[in-house]
Structures are given as C-alpha cells and as structure tokens.
N, C-alpha and C positions, 0 to 999 in steps of 0.2 A: 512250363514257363512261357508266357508271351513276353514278346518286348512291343513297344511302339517306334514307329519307324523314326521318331527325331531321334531316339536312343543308341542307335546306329553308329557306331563310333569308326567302323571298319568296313573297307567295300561299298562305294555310292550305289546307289541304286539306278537301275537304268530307266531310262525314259520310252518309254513301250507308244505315247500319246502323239504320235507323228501325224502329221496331214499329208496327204498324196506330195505337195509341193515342196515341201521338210523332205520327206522321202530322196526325192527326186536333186535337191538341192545339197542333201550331205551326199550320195550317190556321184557328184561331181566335183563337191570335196574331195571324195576317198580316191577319183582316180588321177584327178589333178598332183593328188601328194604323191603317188606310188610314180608319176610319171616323172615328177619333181626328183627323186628319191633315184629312180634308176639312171637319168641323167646323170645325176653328180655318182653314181657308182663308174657308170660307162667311163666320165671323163678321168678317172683315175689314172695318172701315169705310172704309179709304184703300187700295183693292186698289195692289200694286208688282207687280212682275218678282221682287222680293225677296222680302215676304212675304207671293206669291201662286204664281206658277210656280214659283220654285225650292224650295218646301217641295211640292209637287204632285211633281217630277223629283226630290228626293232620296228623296221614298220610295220610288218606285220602282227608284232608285241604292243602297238599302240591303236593298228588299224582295226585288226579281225574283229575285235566285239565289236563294232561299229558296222561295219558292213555286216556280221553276220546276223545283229539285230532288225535292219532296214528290211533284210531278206527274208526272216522269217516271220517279218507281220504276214504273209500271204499267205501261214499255215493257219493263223487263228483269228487276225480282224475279223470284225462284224460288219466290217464298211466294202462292199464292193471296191471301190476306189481308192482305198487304200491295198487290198489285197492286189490290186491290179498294178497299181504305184510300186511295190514293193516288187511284184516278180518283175516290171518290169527295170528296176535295180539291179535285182539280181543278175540280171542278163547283162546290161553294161557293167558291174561290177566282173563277172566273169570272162567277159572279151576283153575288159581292160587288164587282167591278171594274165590270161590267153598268149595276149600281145607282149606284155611284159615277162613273160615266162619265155618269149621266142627271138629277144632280142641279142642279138651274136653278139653286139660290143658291149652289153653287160654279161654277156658269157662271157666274152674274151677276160675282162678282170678275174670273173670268179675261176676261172681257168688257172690263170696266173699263182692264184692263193693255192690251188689244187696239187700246182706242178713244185710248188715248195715245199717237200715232202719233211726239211727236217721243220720248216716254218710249222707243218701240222705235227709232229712226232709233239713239239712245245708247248702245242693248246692243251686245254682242259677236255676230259674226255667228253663233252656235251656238246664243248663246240668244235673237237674236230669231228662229232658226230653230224653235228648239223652244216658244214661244208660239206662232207660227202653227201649228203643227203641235197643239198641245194645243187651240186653240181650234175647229181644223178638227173635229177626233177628235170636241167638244162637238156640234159642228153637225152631223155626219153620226152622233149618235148621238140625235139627236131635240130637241135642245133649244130649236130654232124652233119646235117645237109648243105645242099646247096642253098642260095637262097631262090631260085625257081623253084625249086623240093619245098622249101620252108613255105612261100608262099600258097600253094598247092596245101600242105598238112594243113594251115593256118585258117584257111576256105572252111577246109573240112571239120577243124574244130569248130567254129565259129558256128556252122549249123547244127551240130550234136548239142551245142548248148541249147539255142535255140529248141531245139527238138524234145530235150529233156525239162527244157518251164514250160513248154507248152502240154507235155503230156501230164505234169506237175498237177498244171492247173484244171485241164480239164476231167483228172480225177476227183481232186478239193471238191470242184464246180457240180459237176453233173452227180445229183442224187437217182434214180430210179424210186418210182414210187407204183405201188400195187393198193388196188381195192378190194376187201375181201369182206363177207359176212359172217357173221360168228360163226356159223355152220361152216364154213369153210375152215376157218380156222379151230375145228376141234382138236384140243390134246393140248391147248395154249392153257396155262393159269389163266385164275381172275385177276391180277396184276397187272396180269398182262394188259387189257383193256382200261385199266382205271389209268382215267383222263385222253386215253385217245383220242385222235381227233376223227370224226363222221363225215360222211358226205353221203348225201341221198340220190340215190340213182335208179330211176323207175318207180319211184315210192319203197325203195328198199334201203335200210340204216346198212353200210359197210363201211367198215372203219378202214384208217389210212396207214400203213404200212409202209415205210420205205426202207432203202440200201442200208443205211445205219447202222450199225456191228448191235446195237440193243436189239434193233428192229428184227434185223435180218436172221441172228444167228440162233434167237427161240424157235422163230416160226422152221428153218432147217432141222432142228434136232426135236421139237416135238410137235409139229401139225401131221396130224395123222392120216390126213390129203397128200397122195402122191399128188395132185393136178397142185396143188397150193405150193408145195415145196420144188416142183417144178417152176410154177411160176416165178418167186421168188429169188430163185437160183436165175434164170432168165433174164429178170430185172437190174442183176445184179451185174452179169456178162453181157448186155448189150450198152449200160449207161453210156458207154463213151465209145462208142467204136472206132471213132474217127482215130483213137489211141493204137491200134493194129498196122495202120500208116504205117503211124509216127516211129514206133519199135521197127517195122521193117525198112524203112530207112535209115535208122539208126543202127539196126545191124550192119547193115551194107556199109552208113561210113566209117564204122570202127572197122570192120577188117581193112576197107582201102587205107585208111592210117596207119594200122599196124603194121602195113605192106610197105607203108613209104618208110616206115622204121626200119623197114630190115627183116620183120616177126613174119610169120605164116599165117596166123591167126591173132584175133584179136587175142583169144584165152593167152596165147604164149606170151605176149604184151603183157598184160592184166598178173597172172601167176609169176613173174618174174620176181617181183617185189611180197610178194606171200610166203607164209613156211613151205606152203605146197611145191613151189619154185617152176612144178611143169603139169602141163594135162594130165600129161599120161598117170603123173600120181594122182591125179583127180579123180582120171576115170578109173583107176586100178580100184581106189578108196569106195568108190560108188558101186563099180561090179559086187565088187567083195562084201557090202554090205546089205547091195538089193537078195545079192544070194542068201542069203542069213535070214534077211527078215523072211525071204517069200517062205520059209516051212513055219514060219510064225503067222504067218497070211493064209497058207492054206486051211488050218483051221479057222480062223476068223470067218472067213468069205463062206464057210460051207454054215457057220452058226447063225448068218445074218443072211443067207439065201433061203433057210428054212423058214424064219421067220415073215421073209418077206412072201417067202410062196405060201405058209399057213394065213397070212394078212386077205391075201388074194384067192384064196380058196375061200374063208368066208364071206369076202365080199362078190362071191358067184363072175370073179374078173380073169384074164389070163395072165398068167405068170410070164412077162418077156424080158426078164435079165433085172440086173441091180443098174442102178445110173449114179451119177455124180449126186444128183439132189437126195438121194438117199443115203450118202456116206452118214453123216451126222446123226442121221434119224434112227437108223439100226445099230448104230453105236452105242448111242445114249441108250435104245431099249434095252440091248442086250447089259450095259451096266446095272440098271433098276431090276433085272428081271435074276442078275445073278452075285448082284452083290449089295441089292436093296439101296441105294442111290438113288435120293430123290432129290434133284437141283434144288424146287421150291422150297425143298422143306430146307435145305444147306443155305439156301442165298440168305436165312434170317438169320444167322448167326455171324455174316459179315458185312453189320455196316460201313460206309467208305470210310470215314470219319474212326473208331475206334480200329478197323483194320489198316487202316493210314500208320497212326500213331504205331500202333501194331509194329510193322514194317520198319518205321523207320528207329525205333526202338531195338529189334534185331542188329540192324545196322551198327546203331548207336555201342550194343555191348561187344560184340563181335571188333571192330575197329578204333573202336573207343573213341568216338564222335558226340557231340551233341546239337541236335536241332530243338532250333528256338523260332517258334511260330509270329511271323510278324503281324501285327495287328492294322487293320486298313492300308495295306499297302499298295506300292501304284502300280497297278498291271492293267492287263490289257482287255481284261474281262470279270465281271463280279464272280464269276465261278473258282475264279484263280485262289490259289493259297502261296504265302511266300515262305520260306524258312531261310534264318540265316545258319551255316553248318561253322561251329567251333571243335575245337579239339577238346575234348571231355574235364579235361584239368583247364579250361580257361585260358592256356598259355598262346593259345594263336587262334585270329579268325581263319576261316577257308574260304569260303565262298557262298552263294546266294543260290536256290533253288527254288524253281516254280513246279506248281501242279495243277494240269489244266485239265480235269477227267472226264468231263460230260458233253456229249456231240452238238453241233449247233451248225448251221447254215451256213458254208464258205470253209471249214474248220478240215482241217487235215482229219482223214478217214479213217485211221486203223490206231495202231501205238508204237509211240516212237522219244524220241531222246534226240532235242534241239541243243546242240551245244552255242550257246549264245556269246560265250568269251572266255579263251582259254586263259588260264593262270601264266603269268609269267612273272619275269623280273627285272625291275628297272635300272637304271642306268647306276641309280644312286641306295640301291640295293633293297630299294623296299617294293614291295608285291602288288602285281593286277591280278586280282582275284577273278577267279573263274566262274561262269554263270550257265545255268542251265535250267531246259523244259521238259519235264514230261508233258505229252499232250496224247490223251488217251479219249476212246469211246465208250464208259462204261455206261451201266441206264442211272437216268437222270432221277433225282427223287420226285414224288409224288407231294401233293398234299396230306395224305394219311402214313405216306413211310419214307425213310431217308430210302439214300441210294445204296442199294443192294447188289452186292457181288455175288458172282456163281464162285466156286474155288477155280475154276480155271479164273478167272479175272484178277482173282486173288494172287496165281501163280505169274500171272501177268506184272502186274504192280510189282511183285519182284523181281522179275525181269528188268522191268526198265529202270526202278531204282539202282538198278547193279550197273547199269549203263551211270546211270545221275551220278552214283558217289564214287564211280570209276573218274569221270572228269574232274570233282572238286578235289578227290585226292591226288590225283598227278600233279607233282611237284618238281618239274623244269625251268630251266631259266628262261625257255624261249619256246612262246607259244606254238613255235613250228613243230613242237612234242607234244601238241594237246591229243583228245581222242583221237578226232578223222586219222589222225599220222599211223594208229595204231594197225598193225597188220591187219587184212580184212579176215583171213582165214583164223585169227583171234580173238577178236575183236567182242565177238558175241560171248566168249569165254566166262568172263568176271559176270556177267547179268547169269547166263546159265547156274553158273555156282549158286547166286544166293535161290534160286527157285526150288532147291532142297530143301533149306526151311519147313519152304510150304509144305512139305511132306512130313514133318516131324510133330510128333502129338500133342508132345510136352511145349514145343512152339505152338500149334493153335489154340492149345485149350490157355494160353493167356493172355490173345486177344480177341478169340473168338466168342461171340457171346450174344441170345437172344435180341434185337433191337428192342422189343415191348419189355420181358420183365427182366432184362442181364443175364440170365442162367449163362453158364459156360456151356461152351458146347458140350454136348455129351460124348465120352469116351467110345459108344456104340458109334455114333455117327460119325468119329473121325478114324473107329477102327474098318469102317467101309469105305471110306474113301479112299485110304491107304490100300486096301485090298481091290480095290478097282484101280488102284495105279496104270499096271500095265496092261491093263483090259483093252483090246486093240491095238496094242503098241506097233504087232506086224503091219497093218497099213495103216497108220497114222505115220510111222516111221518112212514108210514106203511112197506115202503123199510127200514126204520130202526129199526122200530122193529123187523122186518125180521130180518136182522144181528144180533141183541140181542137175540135174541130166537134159532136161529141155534147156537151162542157161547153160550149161556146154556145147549140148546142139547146133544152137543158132551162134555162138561165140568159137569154140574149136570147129570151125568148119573154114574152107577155104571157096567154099561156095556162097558169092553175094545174094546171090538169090535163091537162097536157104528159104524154104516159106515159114515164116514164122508161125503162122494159124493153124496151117495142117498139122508141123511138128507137135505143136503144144498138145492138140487133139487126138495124135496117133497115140502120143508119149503118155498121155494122161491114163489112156486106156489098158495101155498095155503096163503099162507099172501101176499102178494104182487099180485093175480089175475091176473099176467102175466104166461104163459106157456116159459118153455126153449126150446119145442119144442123135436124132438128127435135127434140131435145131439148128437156128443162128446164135450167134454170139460165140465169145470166146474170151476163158480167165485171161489170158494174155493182157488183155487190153485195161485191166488194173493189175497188174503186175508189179506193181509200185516200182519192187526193188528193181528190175531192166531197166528203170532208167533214173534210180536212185543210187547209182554207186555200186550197186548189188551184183552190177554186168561181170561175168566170168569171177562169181565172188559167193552164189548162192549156197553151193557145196560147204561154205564157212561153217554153217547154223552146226551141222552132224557132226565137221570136223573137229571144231571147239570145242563140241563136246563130249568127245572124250577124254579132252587134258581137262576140261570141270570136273568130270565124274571122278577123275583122277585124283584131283586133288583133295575132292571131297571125300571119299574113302581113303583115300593116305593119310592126310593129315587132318580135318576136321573128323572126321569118324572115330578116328583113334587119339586124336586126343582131347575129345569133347567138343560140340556144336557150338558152346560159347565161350569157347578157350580161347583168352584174348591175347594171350603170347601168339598162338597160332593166327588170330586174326590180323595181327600188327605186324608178324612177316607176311603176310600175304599182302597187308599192304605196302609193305616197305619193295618186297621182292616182285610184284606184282601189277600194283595199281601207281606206286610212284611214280616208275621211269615212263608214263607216256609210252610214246615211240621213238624213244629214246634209247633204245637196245633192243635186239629182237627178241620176240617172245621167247622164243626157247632158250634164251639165257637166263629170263625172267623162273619160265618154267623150271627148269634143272636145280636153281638154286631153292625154288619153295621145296620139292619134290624132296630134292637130295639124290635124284638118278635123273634118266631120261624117262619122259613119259611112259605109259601103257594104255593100250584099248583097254584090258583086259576087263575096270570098274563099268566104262560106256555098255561093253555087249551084258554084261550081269544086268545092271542098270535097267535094261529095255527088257529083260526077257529072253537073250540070245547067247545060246552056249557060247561059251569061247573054244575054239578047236586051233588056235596057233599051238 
C-alpha cells in the first residue's frame, strides 16, 4: 500500500530543507529555551518532581527532534554549507547541554527532589526512573566538585566535543581515490566497471576507484593484485590522517576527566553505567573469548597461507607473510573454493527494492507492524524513501522511517541508525512520534541493473533495521528513554537478533529472487551460503576482538600518553595474524566508533551478542521464526522500555532465566567448555 503524504493524519513530517542560516537561527532557538528552562528550575524554592524534573524531561520531550534534526543534516546534505552549518550546530548545541548539565544551582533543586526519598517511593516507576537517572547524569558530569574542579572538567569537555565533530567531519569529508587499469584490476566483475568513471593518464584508460564501501570493499575481496589491494587498503588508512591527532588528544582528555571524577581510567567511567559495570569484566570476557577463537584461527590462517604461497609460487614471486589487505581476499577465495560461493552470481537475486520490502515484511510479521510507503515525500535527497510504521490492526500510528542506502559526496561513510526524534508523551496525553535514518553505502544502481546487494549487505539491512524499529517501538513517556539512553553493552542486541533471518531458507527464498526473470532463489545456492556461514569465523570474530582490546588499551590505561597508532598496529597483528606491513597510515584514523560514542564501549558488538543468540535459540528457535506471540513479548519485554530498565531485567523476563553464552560460542563455531 502507498499513501500520499497529504493522507497523513498522524506524525507531521519533518522539515529536512533548511539553509545554513535556518540551521544556525533554530540552533539559537534551542539553547536560548534550555537556558530559559534551567533558569526557572534553578530559581525553585520548594524543588518537586513536578516543577523540577518534569519541566528538565519535557524540554528535552519537546527539544531533542529538533536539535537532533539541525545535527544530522551534516551526515547526508549535498550542500557543503549546510553540512558545515549543521556540525557547526551541533557543537553549540552540545556546550550548550555541557553547560547546562554542569550547573550546581540546577543540581541543587534536582538534589532536593532526590533527597525526598518517600516524595520518589510516590512517583510512577518511569519517573522515579528518570530522577535517578537526571541526577546521576549531575554527578558524573562534575557536580560533586568544587567549582575550580568544575571549571577545569568544563574546559576539558568543551574540547572533546570539539575534537569528536572535527574528526566527524573530516571522515564524511575526506574520500581517498585510486587509479587503476583493468589489468590491474583483474578478478573484478563486469559490473563492476559499467559506468565508471575514466581518466586518461599517459594515453592509458584507468578507471576511478575510491574509499566508498561499493568501491572499496570488491576490489579487497576480489582483485587478484596483491599491489592493487594494497593500494587500496592504503587509500583507505591515510584519507584523514590529521584524525590520529584528534583520537590522541582525545584519549589523553578523557582520562584527565575521569581523574577529576574520582575514576582511574576513563574505561571505569565509561563501564560504570553498562551491564559490564568494570574492565576487568571486559577484559576477562575478551581473554576468554580470543582464547577460544584462536584454535578456530589456527586452522584458518594455515588454509589461507597455503593459498597465498601456491598464488606466489605461480607467479615466480616470494612468499613474505599474509598482511591486512589480504584478509578479505583469501577469505572470500577460500568460501568459492569450498563451499562454491560466488557473490556475482548471489548479488542477483537481491534487488534493494524487493529485499527492502523483504525486510521489512519479516519485521512486519514477527512484531505485528505495518509499513506504509510514502509516496513523494519531503527528504533530503531523491534517493531517500519514507515509510509511515502502524500497528498491524490499524489501532495506532508509531512513527516515521527514512532510508538513505546509496553513497554520495559529503554522506556519512559506512552504516548506521540516526535517531532523529524520540517518542514521547505530552503534557495532555497524546504522542511525539519517533523518527529515524538509516543511512547506508550499498552500490548504486546502474542504467542496465537496479541496486544489488551481496548477502552480507543483506545481513547488513537487517542489522540496522533492528536498530530502526527498536526506536519506533519504544514506548516511554519521556524521551530521556529513547535509544541513545539504552545501555551501550546492549544496545547492538535487538539489530544482532534480526540478522538471523538472513540465515534462514524458508525466509530468503521469499524475497530473494532473480532481478531479470523473478526465479526465486535457488535452494542450492541458499544451502551454500548457510554452509559458508561460519567459514572464517576464527578471525573474523578475532578482528573484533582486536577493535575491543585496542578500545580498552588506549581507554583502561592510566597512561596519557598511550600512543594510539603504535597500539592499534601492534594489536592488529598480534590478534588478528595479519601484518600491516611497513607502510604509513593507520585504521585508527577512521575508527568512526573512538569518537562516536563507541569509546570504552566497542567490546558491546561480541558482548550483545550472546544475549541475541540467546534469545534466538530459546525462544524464536523453539517456538518458530515467525511466532508472533514470541515476537510481541519481545517486543513488549525488550524493545518497549527504551532505557528505561536495565537490560537485564528486559533480558530475564523474555528468557524466563538469566542469560547464557552457551547459543553465541555454538553459533560461531566454538565448543563451549564451561
């Protein structure tokens, strides 16, 4: 069903079409009110719940889509100057929160409400959830200081913002771009090439390749040029360098802050407020599991060194080690060569468009949702699609979802999940509907083919959908409970779970289907994909703990001058048993998540998931994939309360126990020996 956007009876639509000077003009709106707002909390003489917290949560119930709309034109405009307009919003929007999060005489009221223990025994359990939760935010953002302490923390926040939209921007910004000849490029499709763009150099045609997740991540996994696939990889680690700074400064001021808190480490900071609660469970979790994978590694590495030294024996070259630009490339060979895995031939059976649908149709039966595709709706780019999400029986809207899949110049780099406005509840009882982006890289269609997904992309899309209908489904009174709030070692949980799907037959043979004549896929080719599942799982699992273990390096350490570039490099090698070789450059410097939130948080991704795996062998395994009793406590138990209970209450009650590894280690490939 399409609707037309006048049809719209529920959730206005937001206004995406801002000018740098709009930007910049609601931007001083938003902190003129929050400054308006804390004012009148400060001058309270008889602080309440009434009016002290809930005039603190309704502005941010009335503010946050709005600010966090201004902010994220700078992941997708097409206009320089608006992307430019918008981070630089977000920076005065963030010191203006900063400031406001560090003001003693609005502590002092919410103190007051705090210290009325039967005043909060009275509230509702949401919102004496959300006073505790406001007064914590107080305390860990300096307010048991002095005010020289405070001043001093205040400094130091104020450049970590800074530090984190400048590194924002100059990964969006900076593309890396390589010239290559088709000779250079052999082992690429013809696809590959149709419509590239040329440039002649020497009287030689080489086509234009850049950083671009389309661009980049065929020529990794099938240019059969070690020089090419070095190169590439090269391109890719120097784009920004100036970003290696910005993270080692940024290390150095979070530990000086967590040190004016009282913490040792920024990590002890950081894991306070997670289920992990301390390093040392992080690092226990992370030991424990690099030892597991590495006898799942040891064969790997010995089946992908042979190959690469039979590669180099024919071509009369020496054999000197595996390196980082080779992970992908013997990966993918060793999949085609033993479990008959050909991407090409797989990416034609998932157009975006019918594996869209696809997707969100899982969703739809599973949770009992329905999306309704808006017809010319107002966004921010012709590529964009809107859907409005209702409850399946009609009885309530939810909220509004965009999808922005295809890379473009200025455009946020990898995939991710903007939450643009969280749901909440107004004064007079009726709803601010929640709003969100996906904004992904997948390749752009062609004049002779739509857009074509590998199944990892596939598995991607579900991924982030599970983020998307995790915000529209959370059903709180007060937006201080929307996703961000949700624990970080969580968080990735609900997106993990639905990327099962992608694994199940009976789910792809009903939306997967030839783009030219429809055939469904074929049962052969979806029983090798399944059977290539865990085909490298030892270090692919092993390149994550890698990124876990280097983000506790530079974060659990008590040394400022931790070198950020060396660790990555050391760490890279020695867990992951590839070589970076002796070049320049270094992944560090698009590390996105170091200075997206991710800081002493990346260990989340492996953690999550094993309460996913959990859940999905407990309960979706055994009582059917699209059992929608089991889907609607999960949602109820799961995606409702925001962060508005901790996980593991969430957890317990879907479960019916306390969690288990025991589904994650099967899942990967890795005995279990507890």
């Amino acid at each position: 069903m399409v609707t037309r956007l006048q049809q719209v009876v529920k959730g206005a639509a937001l206004n995406f079409r801002r000018t740098p000077a709009e930007i910049s003009a609601a931007a001083a709106r938003l902190t003129a009110r929050e400054k308006q707002v804390h004012d009148k909390v400060a001058a309270q003489t008889q602080p309440t719940f009434a009016n002290t917290i809930a005039p603190l949560a309704r502005l941010e119930n009335a503010s946050g889509g709005e600010a966090a709309l201004i902010s994220f034109l700078q992941n997708v405009s097409t206009d320089k100057q608006v992307r430019d307009a918008s981070s630089e919003a977000e920076k005065a929007l963030a010191l203006s929160r900063m400031t406001s999060q560090m003001r003693s005489d609005v502590y002092g009221s919410v103190k007051k409400v705090l210290d009325d223990t039967q005043g909060l025994k009275e509230l509702a359990p949401e919102d004496r959830a959300l006073a505790e939760s406001m007064a914590r935010q107080y305390r860990r953002s300096g307010l048991g200081l002095s005010a020289d302490q405070r001043a001093k923390l205040e400094h130091t926040r104020k450049r970590l913002i800074e530090l984190g939209i400048e590194f924002s921007r100059n990964t969006n910004e900076a593309d890396g771009v390589e010239l290559f000849t088709r000779a250079e490029l052999a082992g690429l499709p013809d696809s590959y090439f149709c419509e590239r763009a040329t440039e002649t150099v020497d009287g030689v045609e080489k086509f234009v390749v850049t950083t671009k997740y389309p661009d980049l991540v065929p020529v990794m996994q099938m240019a059969k040029s070690e020089a090419t696939r070095r190169r590439m990889l090269l391109a890719e680690e120097t784009r920004c360098p100036e970003n290696i700074r910005l993270l080692q400064e940024a290390v150095a001021l979070r530990l000086d802050a967590a040190r004016q808190l009282g913490y040792k480490t920024h990590a002890e900071f950081v894991l306070e407020e997670n289920m992990a609660k301390t390093p040392d469970s992080v690092l226990e979790f992370e030991k424990d599991l690099r030892q597991r994978l590495d006898v799942l590694a040891d064969s790997e590495i010995t089946e992908i060194e042979q190959l690469k030294q039979a590669d180099k024996k024919a071509a009369n070259e020496t054999y000197t080690g595996l390196y980082n630009w080779d992970f992908r490339y013997y990966s993918n060979l060793v999949k085609e060569r033993k479990h008959k895995v050909n991407e090409e031939r797989v990416k034609q059976y998932f157009s975006v468009e019918p594996v869209t649908r696809g997707i969100l149709d899982i969703y739809q039966d599973i949770l009992k949702l329905r999306f309704d595709k808006v017809e010319n709706p107002p966004v921010w780019h012709p590529d964009v699609t809107m859907y409005e999400v209702w409850e399946a029986d009609n009885s309530a809207f939810l909220g509004h979802i965009y999808l922005d899949l295809f890379p473009r110049q200025g455009k946020y780099g990898h995939a991710c999940v903007n939450p643009i406005q969280n749901g909440s509840e107004n004064s007079d009882g009726s709803r601010v509907y929640p709003v969100a982006a996906i904004l992904a890289n997948f390749p752009k269609p062609t004049s002779t083919t739509p857009a074509l997904l590998t199944h990892d992309d596939v598995i991607t899309l579900l991924h982030e959908m599970g983020h998307l209908l995790h915000h529209i489904c959370i059903q709180t009174k007060w937006a201080h409970f929307g996703l961000d709030s949700v624990q970080h070692d969580f968080i990735e949980c609900p997106s993990q779970l639905f990327e099962n799907w992608g694994w199940e037959p009976s789910v792809l043979q009903k939306f997967a289907a030839h783009y030219k004549t429809g055939e469904r896929i074929p049962k052969e080719l979806v029983a090798q994909l399944v059977a290539a599942k865990n085909e490298g799982a030892g270090l692919f699992n092993l390149r994550q703990v890698f990124f876990g273990m280097f983000d506790m390096a530079i974060h659990n350490t008590e040394d400022a001058n931790v070198d950020v570039e060396a660790t990555y490099k050391a760490l890279r090698e020695q867990i992951t048993r590839f070589s970076g070789g002796s070049g320049p450059g270094c992944g560090a410097a698009t590390f996105g998540h170091m200075m997206g939130g991710y800081d002493a948080g990346y260990y989340g991704y492996l953690w999550a998931k094993s309460f996913s795996a959990d859940m999905y062998a407990t309960r979706f395994t055994k009582d059917g994939i699209t059992n929608a009793q089991t889907g609607m406590d999960y949602r109820r138990e799961i995606l409702c309360p925001g962060g508005s209970i901790d996980a593991s209450v969430g957890l317990e009650r879907f479960l019916g126990r306390a969690p288990s590894s025991a589904a994650f280690l099967e899942s990967i490939g890795v005995a279990n020996s507890q």
